[in-house]
Each structure stands twice: as C-alpha cells, then as structure tokens.
PDB file of the backbone (N, CA, C, O) and the ligand in Angstrom, with CONECT records:
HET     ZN  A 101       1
ATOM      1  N   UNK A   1      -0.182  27.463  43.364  1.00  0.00           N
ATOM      2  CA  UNK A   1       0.345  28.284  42.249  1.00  0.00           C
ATOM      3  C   UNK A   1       1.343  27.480  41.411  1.00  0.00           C
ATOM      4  O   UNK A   1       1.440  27.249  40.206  1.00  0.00           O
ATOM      5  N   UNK A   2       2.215  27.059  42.752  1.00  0.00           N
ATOM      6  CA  UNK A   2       3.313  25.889  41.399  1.00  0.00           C
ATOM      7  C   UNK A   2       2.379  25.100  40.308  1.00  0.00           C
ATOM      8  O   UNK A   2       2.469  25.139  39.081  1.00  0.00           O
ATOM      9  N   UNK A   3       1.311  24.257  41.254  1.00  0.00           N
ATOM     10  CA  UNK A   3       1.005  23.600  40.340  1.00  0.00           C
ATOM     11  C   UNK A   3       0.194  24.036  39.004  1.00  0.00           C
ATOM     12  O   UNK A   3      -0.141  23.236  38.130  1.00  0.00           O
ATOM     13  N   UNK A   4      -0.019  25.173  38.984  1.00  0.00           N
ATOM     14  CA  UNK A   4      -0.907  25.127  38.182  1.00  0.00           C
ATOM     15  C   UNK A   4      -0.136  25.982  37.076  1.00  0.00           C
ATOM     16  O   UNK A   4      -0.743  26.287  36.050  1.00  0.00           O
ATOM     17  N   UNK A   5       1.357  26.425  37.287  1.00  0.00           N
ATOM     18  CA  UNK A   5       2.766  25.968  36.616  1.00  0.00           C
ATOM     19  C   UNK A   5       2.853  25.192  35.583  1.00  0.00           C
ATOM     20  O   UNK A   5       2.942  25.387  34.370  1.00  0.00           O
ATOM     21  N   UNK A   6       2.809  24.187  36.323  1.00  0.00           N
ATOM     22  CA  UNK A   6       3.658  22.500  36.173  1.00  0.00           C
ATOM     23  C   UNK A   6       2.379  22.302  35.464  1.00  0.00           C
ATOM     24  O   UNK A   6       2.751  21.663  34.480  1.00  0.00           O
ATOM     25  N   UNK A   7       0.893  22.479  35.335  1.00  0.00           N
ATOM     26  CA  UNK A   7      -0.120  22.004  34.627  1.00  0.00           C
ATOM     27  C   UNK A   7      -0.119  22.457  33.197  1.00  0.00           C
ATOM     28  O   UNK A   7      -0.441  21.733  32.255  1.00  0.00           O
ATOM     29  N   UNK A   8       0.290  23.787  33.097  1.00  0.00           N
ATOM     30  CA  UNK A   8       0.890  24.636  32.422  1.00  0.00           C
ATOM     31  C   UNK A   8       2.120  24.450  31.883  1.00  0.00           C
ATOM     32  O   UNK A   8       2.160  25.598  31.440  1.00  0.00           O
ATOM     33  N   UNK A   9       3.362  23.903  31.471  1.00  0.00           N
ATOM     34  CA  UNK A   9       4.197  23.399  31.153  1.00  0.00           C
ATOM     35  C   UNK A   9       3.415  21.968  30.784  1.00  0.00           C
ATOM     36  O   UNK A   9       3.277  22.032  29.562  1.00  0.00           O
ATOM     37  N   UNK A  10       3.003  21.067  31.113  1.00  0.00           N
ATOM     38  CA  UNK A  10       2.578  20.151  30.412  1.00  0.00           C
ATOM     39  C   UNK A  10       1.661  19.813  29.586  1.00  0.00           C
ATOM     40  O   UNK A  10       1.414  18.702  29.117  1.00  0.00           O
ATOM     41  N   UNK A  11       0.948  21.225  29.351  1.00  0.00           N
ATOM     42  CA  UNK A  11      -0.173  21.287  28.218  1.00  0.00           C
ATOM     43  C   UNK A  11       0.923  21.945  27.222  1.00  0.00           C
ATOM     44  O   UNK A  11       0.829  21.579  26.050  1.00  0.00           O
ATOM     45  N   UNK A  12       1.896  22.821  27.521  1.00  0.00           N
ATOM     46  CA  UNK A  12       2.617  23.205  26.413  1.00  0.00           C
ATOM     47  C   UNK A  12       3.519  22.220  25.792  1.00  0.00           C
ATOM     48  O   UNK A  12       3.936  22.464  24.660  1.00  0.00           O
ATOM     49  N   UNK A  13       3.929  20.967  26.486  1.00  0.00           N
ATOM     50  CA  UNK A  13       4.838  19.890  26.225  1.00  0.00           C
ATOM     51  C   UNK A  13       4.105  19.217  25.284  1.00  0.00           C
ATOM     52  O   UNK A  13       4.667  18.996  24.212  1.00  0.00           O
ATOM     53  N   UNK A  14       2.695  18.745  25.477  1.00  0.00           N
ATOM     54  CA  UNK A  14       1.372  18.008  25.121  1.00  0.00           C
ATOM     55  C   UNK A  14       1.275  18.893  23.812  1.00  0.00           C
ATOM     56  O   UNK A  14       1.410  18.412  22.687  1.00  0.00           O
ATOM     57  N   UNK A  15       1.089  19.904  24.000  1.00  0.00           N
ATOM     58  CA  UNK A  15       0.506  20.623  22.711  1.00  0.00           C
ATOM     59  C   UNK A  15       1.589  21.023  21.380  1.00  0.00           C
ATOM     60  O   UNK A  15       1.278  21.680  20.387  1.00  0.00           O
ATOM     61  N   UNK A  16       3.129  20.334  21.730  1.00  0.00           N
ATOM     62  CA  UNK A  16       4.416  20.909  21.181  1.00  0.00           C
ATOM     63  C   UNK A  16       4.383  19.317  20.517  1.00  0.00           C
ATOM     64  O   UNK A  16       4.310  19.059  19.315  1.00  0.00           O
ATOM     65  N   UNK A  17       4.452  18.406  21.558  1.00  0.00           N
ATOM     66  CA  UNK A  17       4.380  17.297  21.078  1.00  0.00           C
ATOM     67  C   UNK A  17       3.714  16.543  19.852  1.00  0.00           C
ATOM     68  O   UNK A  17       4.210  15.775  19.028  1.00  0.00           O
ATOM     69  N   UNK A  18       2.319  17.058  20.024  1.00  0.00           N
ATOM     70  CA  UNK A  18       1.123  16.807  19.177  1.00  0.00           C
ATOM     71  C   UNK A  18       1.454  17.699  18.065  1.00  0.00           C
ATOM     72  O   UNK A  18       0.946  17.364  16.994  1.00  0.00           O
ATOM     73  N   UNK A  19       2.226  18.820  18.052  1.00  0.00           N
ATOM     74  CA  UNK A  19       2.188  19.431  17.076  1.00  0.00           C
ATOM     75  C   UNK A  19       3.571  18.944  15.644  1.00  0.00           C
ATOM     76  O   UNK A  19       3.551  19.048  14.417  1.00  0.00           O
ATOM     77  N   UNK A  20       4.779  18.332  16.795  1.00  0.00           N
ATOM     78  CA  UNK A  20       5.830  17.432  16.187  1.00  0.00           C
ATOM     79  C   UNK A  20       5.102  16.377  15.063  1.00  0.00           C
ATOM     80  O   UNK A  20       5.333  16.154  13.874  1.00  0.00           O
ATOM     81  N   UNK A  21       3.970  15.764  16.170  1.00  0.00           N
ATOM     82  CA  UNK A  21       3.725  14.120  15.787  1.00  0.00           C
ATOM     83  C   UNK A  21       2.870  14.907  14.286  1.00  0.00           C
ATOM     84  O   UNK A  21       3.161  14.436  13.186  1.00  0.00           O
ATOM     85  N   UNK A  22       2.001  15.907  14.347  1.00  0.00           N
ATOM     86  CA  UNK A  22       1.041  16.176  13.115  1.00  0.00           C
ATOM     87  C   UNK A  22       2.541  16.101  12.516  1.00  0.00           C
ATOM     88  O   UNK A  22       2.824  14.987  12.075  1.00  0.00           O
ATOM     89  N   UNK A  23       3.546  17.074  12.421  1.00  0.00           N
ATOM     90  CA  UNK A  23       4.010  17.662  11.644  1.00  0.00           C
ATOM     91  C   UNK A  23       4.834  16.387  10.662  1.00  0.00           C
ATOM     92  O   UNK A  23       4.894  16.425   9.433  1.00  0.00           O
ATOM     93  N   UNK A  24       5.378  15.383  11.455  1.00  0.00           N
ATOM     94  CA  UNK A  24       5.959  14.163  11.110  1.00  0.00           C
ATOM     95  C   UNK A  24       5.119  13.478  10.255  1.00  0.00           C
ATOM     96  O   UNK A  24       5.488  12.980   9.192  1.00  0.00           O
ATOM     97  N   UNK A  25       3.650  13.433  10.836  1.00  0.00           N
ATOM     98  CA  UNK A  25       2.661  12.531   9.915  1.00  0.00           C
ATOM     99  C   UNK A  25       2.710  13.264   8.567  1.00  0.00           C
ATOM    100  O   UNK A  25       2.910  12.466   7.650  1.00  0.00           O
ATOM    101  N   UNK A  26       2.589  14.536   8.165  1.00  0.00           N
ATOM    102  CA  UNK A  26       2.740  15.296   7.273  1.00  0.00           C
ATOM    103  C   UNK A  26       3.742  14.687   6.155  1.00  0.00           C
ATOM    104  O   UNK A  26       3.493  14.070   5.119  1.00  0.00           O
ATOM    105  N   UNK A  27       4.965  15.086   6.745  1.00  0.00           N
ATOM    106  CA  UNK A  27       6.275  14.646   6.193  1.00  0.00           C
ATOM    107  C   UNK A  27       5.730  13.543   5.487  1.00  0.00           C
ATOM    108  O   UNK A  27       5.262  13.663   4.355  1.00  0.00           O
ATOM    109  N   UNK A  28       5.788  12.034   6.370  1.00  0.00           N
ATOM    110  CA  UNK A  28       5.540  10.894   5.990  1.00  0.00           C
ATOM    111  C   UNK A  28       4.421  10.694   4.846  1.00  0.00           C
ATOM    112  O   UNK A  28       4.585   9.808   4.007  1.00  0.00           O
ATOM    113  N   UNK A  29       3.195  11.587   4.817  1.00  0.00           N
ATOM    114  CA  UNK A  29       2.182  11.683   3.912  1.00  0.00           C
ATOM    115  C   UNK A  29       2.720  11.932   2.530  1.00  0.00           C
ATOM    116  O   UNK A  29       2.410  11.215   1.580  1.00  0.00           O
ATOM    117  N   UNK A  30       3.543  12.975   2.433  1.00  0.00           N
ATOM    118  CA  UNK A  30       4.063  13.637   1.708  1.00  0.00           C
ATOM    119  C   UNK A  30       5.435  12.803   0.443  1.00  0.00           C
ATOM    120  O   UNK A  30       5.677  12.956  -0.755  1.00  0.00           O
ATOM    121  N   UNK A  31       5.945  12.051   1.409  1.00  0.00           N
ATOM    122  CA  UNK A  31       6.741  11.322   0.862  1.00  0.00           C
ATOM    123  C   UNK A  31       6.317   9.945  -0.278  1.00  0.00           C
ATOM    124  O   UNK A  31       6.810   9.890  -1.404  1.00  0.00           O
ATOM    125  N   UNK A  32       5.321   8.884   0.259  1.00  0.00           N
ATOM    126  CA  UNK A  32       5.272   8.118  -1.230  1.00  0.00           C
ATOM    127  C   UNK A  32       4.479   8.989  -2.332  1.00  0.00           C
ATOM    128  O   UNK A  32       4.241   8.637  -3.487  1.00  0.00           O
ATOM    129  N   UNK A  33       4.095  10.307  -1.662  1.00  0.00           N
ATOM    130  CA  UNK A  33       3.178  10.665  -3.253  1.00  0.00           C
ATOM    131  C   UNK A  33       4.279  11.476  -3.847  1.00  0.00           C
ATOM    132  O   UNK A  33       3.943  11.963  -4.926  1.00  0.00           O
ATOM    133  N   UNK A  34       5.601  11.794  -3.439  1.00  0.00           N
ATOM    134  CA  UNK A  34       6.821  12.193  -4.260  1.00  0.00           C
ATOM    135  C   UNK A  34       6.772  11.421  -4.932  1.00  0.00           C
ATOM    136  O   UNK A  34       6.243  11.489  -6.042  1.00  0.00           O
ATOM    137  N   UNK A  35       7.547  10.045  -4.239  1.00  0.00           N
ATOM    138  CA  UNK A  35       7.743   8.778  -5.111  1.00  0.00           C
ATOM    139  C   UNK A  35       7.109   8.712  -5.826  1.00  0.00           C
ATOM    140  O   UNK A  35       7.521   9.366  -6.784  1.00  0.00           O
ATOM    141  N   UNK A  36       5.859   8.088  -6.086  1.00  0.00           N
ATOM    142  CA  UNK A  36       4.744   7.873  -7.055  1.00  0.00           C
ATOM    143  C   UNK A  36       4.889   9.050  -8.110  1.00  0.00           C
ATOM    144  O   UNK A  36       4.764   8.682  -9.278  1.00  0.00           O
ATOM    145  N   UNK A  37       5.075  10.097  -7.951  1.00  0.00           N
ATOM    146  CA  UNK A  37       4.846  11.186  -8.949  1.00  0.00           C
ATOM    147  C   UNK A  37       6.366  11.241 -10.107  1.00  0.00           C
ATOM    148  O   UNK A  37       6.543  11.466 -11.304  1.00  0.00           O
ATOM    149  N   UNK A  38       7.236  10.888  -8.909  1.00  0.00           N
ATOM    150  CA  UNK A  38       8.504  10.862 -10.187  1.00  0.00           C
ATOM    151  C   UNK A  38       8.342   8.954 -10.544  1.00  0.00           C
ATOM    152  O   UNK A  38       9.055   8.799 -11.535  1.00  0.00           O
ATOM    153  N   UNK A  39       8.110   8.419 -10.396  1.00  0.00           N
ATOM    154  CA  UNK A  39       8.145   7.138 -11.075  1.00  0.00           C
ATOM    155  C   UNK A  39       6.862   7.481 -12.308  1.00  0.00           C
ATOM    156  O   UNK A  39       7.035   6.991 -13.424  1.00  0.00           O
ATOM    157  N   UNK A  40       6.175   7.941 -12.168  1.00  0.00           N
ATOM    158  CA  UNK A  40       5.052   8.357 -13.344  1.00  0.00           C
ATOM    159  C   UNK A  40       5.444   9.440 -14.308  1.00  0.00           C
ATOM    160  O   UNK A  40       5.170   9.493 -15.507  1.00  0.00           O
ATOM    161  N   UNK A  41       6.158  10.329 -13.555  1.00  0.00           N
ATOM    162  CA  UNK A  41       7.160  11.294 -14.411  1.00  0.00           C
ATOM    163  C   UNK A  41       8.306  10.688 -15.568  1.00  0.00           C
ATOM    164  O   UNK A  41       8.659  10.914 -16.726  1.00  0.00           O
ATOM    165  N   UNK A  42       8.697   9.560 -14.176  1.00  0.00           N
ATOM    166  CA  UNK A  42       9.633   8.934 -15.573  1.00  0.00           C
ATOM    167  C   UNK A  42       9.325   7.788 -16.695  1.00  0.00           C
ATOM    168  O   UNK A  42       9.973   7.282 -17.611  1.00  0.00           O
ATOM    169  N   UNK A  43       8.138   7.649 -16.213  1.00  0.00           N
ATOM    170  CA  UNK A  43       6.985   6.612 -17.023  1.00  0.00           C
ATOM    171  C   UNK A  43       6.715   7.975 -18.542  1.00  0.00           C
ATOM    172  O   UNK A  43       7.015   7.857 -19.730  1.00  0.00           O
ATOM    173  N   UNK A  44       6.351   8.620 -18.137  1.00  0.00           N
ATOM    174  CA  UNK A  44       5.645   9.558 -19.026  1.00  0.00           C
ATOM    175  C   UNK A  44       7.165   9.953 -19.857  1.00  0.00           C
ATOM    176  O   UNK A  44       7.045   9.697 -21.055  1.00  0.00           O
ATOM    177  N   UNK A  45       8.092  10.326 -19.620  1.00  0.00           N
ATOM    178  CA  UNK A  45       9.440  10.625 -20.343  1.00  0.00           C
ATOM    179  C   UNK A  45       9.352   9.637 -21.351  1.00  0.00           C
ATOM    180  O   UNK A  45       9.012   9.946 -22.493  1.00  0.00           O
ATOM    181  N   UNK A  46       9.662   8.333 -20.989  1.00  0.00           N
ATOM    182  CA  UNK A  46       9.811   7.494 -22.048  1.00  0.00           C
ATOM    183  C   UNK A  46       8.745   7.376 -22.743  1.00  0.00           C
ATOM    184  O   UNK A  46       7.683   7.095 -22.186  1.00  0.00           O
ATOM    185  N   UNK A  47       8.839   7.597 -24.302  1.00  0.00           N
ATOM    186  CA  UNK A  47       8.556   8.255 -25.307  1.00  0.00           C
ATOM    187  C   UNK A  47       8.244   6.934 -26.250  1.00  0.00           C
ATOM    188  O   UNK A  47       9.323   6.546 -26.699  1.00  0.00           O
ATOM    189  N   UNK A  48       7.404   6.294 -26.607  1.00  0.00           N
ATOM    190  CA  UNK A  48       7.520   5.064 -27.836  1.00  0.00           C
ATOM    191  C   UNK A  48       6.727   5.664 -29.425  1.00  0.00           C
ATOM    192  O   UNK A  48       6.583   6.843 -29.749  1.00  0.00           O
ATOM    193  N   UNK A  49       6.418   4.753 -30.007  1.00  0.00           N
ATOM    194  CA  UNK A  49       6.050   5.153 -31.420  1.00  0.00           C
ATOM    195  C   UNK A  49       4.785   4.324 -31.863  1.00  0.00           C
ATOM    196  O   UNK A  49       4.696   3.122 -31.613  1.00  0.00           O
ATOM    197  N   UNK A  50       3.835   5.014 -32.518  1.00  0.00           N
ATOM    198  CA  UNK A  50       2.687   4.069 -32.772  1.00  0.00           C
ATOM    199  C   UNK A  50       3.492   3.404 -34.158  1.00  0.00           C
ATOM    200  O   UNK A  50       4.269   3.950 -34.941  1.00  0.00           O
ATOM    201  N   UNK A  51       2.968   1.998 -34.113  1.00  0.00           N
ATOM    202  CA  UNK A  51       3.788   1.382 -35.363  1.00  0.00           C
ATOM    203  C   UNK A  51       3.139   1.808 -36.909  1.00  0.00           C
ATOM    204  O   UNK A  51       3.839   1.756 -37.920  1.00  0.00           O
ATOM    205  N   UNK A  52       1.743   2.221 -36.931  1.00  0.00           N
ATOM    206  CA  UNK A  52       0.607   2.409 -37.449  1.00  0.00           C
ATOM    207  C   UNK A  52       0.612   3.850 -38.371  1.00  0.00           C
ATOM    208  O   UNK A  52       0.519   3.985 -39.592  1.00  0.00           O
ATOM    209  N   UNK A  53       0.752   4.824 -37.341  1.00  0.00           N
ATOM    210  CA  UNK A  53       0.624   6.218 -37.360  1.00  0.00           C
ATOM    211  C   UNK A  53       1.883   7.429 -37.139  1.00  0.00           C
ATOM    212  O   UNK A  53       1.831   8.656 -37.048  1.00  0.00           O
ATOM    213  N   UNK A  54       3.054   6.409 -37.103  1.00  0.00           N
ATOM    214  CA  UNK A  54       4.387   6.956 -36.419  1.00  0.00           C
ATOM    215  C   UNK A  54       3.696   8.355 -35.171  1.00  0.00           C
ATOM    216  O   UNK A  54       4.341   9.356 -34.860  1.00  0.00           O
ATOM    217  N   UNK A  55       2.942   8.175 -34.901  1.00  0.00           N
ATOM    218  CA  UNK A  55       2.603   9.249 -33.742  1.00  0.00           C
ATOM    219  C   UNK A  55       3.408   8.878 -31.967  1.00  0.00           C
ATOM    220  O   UNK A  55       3.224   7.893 -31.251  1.00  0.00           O
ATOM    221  N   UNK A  56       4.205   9.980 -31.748  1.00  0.00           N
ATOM    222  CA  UNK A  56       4.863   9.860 -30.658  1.00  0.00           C
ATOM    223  C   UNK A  56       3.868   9.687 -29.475  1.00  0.00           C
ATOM    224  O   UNK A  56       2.840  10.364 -29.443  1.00  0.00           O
ATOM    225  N   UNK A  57       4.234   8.580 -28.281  1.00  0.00           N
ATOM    226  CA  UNK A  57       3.209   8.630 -27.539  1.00  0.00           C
ATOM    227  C   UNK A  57       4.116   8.356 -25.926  1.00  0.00           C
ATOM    228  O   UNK A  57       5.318   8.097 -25.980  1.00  0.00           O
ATOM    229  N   UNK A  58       3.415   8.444 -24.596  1.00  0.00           N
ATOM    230  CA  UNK A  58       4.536   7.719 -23.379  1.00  0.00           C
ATOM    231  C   UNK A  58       3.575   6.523 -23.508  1.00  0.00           C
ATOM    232  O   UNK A  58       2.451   6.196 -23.886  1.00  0.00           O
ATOM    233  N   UNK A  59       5.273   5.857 -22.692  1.00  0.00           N
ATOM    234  CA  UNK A  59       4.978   4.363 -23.151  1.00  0.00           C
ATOM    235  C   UNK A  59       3.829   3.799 -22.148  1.00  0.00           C
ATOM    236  O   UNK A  59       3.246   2.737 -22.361  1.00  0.00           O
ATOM    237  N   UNK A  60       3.567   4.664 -20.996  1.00  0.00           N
ATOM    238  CA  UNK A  60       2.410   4.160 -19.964  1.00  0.00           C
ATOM    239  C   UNK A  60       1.210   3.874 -20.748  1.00  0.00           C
ATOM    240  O   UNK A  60       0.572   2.851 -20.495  1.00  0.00           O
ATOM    241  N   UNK A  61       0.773   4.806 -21.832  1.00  0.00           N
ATOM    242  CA  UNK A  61      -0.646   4.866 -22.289  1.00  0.00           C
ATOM    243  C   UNK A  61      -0.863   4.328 -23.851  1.00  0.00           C
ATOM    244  O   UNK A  61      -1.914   4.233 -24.484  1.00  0.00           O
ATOM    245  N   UNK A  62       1.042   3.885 -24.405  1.00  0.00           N
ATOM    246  CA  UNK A  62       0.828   3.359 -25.264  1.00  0.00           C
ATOM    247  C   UNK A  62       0.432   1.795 -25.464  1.00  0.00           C
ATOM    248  O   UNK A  62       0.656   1.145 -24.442  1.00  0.00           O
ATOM    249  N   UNK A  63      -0.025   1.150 -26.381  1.00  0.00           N
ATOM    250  CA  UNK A  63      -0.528  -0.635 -26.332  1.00  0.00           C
ATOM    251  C   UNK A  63       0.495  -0.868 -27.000  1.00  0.00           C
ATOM    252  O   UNK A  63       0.916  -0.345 -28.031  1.00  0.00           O
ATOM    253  N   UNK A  64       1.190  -2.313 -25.878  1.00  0.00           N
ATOM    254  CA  UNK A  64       2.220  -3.315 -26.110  1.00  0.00           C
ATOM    255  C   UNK A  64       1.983  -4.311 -26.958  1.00  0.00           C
ATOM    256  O   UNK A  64       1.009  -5.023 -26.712  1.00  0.00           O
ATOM    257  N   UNK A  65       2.867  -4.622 -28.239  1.00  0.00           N
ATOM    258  CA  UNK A  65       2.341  -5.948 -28.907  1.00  0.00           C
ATOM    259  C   UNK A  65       3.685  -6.307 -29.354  1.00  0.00           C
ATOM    260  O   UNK A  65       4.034  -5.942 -30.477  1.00  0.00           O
ATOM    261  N   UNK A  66       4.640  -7.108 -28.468  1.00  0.00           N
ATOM    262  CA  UNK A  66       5.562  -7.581 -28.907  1.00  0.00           C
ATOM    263  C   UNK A  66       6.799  -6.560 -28.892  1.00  0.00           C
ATOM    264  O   UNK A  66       7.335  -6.132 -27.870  1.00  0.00           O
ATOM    265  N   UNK A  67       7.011  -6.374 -29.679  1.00  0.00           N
ATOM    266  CA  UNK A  67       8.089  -5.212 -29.615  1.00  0.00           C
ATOM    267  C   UNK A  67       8.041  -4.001 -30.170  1.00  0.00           C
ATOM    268  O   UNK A  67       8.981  -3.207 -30.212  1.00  0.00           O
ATOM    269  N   UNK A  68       6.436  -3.762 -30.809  1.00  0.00           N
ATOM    270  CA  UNK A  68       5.848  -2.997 -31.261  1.00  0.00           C
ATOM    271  C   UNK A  68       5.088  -2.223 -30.110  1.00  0.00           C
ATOM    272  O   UNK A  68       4.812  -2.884 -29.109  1.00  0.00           O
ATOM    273  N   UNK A  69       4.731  -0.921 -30.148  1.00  0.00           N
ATOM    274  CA  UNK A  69       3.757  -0.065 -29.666  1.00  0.00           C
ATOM    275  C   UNK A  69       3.054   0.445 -30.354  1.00  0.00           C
ATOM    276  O   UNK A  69       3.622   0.644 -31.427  1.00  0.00           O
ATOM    277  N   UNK A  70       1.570   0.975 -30.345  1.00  0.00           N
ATOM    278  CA  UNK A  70       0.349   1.390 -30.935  1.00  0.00           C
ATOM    279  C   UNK A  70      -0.285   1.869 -29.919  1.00  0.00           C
ATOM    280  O   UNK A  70      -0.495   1.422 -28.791  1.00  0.00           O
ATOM    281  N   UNK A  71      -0.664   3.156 -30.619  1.00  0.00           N
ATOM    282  CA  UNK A  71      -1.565   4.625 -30.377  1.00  0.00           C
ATOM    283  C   UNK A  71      -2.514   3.797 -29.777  1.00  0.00           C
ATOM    284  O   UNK A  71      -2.502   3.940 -28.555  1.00  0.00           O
ATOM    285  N   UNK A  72      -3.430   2.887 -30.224  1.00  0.00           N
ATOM    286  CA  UNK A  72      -4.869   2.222 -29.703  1.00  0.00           C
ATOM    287  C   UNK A  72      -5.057   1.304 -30.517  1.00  0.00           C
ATOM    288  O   UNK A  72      -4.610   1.044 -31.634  1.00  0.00           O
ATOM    289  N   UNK A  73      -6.073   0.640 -29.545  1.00  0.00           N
ATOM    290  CA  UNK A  73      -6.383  -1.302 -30.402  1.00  0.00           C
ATOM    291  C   UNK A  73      -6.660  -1.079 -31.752  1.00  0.00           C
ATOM    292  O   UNK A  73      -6.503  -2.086 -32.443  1.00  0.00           O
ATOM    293  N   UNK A  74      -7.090   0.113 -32.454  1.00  0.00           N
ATOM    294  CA  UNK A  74      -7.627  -0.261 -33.686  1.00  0.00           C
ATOM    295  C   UNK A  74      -6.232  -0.222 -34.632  1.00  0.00           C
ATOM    296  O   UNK A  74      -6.011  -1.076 -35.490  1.00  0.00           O
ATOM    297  N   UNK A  75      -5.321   0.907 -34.340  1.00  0.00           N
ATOM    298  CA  UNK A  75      -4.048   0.594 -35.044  1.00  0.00           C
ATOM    299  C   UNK A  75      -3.216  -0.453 -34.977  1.00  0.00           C
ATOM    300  O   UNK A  75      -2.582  -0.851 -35.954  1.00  0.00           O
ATOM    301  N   UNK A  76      -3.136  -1.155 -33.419  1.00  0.00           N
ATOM    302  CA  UNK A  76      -3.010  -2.931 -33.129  1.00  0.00           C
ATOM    303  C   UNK A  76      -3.371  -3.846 -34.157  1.00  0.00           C
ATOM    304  O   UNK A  76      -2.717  -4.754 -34.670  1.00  0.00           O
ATOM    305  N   UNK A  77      -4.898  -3.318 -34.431  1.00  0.00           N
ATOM    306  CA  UNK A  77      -5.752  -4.188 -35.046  1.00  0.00           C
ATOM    307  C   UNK A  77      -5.668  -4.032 -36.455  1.00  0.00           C
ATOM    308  O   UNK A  77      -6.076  -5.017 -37.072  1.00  0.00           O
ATOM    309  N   UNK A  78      -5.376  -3.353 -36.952  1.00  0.00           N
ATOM    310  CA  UNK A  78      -4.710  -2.894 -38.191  1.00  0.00           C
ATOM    311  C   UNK A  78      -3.271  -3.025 -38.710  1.00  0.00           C
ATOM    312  O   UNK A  78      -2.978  -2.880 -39.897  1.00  0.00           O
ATOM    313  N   UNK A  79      -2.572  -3.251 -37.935  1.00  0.00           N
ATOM    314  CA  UNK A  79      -1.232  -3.315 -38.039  1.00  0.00           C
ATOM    315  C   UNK A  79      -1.362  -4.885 -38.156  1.00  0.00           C
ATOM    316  O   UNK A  79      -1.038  -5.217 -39.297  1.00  0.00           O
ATOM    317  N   UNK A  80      -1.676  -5.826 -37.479  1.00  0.00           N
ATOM    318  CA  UNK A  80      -1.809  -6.965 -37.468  1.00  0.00           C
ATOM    319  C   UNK A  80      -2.155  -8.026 -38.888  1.00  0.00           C
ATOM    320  O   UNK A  80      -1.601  -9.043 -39.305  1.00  0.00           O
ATOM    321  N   UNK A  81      -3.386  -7.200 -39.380  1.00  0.00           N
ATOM    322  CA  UNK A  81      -3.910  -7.386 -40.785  1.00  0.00           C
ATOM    323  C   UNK A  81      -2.659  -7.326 -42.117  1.00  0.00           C
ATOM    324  O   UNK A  81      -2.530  -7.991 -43.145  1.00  0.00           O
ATOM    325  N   UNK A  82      -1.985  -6.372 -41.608  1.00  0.00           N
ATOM    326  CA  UNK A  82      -0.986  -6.399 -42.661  1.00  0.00           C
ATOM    327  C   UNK A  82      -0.026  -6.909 -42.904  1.00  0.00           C
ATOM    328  O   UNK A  82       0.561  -6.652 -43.955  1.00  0.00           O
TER     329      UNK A  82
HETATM  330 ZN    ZN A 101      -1.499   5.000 -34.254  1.00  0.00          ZN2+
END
C-alpha cells in the first residue's frame, strides 16, 4: 500500500515538474518574439520622407540613397535624373 503511495507522489512530482519545465519553455518562447516585435515597433515609429513625393513613410520599408529616402526605386530613379 505504501508503495503504491510513494508511486503516486512521484507521478505527481513527474507530472508538476513537466508541467514547470512546459511552462518555462513557454515563457522563454515568448520572450525574443517580445523583443523582435518592439524593435520592429520602433523601426516602424521612425517616420522618413520620400524625397520625390514628400509622402511620409517608416524608415524599414523606405529606400536609402545617401541621406535621402524614397517611397520606391522609381522615385530613386527619378530623383537622381534631376
Ligand atoms: Zn515617392
């Protein structure tokens, strides 16, 4: 009878345990896709200007040319001409 107690207490230890370790892996899962989401958050805040079209754009998706930004290659490509 004890033992089957004591077998009993260690499936609940086992099964408390396993349920810590999911719960930790969780946590840990959870954490660089915070990170990642506010570093893209604060990517997307900053705000630049097409040189072309004065159209407000974030600077992740805007095109770099020097110290200029542009909406897309063709306003690049246009801006350049002039
Ligand atoms: Zn533009």
């Amino acid at each position: 009878m004890s033992l089957l107690i004591v077998r009993l207490v260690v499936f609940v230890l086992l099964f408390w345990a396993g349920f810590r370790i999911w719960q930790f892996w969780q946590a840990k899962q959870q954490l660089p896709g915070d990170k990642y989401s506010s570093q893209t958050k604060g990517d997307s805040e900053m705000m630049v200007r097409c040189e072309k079209c004065k159209v407000h754009l974030p600077k992740g998706s805007a095109i770099k040319a020097g110290e200029q930004y542009f909406c897309c290659p063709e306003h690049q490509a246009f801006f350049k001409k002039e």
